[in-house]
N, C-alpha and C positions, 0 to 999 in steps of 0.2 A: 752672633754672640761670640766675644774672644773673652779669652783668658788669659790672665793676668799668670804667666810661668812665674817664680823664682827658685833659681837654682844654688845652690850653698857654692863660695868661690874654693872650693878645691879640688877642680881639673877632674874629677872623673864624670862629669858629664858634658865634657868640652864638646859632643857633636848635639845633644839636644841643646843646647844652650844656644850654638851658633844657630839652628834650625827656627828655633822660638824669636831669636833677639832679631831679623830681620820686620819682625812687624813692631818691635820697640826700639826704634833705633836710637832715639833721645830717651833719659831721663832727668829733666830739667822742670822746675818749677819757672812756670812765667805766669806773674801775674798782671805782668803791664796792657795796658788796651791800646798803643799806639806804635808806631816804629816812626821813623823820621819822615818816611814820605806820606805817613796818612795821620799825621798829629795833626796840620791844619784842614782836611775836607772834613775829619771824624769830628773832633773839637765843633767845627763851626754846623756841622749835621743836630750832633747834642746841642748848642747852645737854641739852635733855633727852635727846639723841641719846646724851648720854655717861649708860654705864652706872654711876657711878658717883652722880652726880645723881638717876638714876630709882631709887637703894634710896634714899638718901635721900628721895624722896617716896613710898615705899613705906612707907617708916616713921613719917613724918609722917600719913600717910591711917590707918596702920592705928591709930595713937596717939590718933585720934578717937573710936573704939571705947570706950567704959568697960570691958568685957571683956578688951581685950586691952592696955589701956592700962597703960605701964611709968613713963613719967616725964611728968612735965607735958606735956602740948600745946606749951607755949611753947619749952619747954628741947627738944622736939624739931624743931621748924620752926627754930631759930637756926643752926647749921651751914650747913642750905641756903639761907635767907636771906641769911648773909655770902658763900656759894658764888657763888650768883647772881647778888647786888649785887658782888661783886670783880670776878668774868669782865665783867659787862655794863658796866660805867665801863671795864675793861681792853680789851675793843670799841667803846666810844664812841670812847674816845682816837686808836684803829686806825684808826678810820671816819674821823676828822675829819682823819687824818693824810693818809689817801688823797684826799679831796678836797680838802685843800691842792694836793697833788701835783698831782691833776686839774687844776684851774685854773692853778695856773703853766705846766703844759702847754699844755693851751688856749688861754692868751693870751700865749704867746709868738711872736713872729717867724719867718715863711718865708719865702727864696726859693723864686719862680715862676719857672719854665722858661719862656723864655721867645725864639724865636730872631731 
């Protein structure tokens, strides 16, 4: 169990402060769920979660087959290719909104308490 120190900013407690602030060392609001190198495995992890997405890749897998194959390969990976490309630009858009948000948070202005 930790606890959450705050110490008032006028320098008479500069040694507990520095003692405390090594186990806090950010305080930053982040709300985003992705960074650049895991938007596309995280994204395509979620999209498959929805069941409607995985018969479409069920259909595409089984469409590989010569035996069981109905319509083209091509004509059947398109649906879920426009599926996937929609949602994942409609989550980039999301993502980059919220780290908007983040930062104007972040770099905006506080009063410190101060007696």
């Amino acid at each position: 169990d930790k606890w959450r120190v705050v110490f008032p900013g006028n320098g008479t407690q500069q040694k507990d402060w520095k003692q405390v602030s090594t186990f806090y060392s950010r305080n930053k609001i982040q709300t985003t769920k992705y960074t650049w190198f895991t938007f596309l495995p995280l994204n395509l992890l979620g999209q498959f979660h929805r069941l409607g997405n995985l018969y479409f890749f069920f259909l595409v897998v089984l469409n590989w087959f010569p035996q069981v194959e109905v319509f083209h390969r091509e004509i059947t990976m398109l649906p879920l290719a426009v599926v996937l490309l929609a949602s994942m630009i409609k989550d980039a858009i999301e993502e980059y909104r919220r780290y908007q948000y983040d930062k104007t948070i972040n770099f905006t202005k506080t009063r410190v308490y101060d007696k």
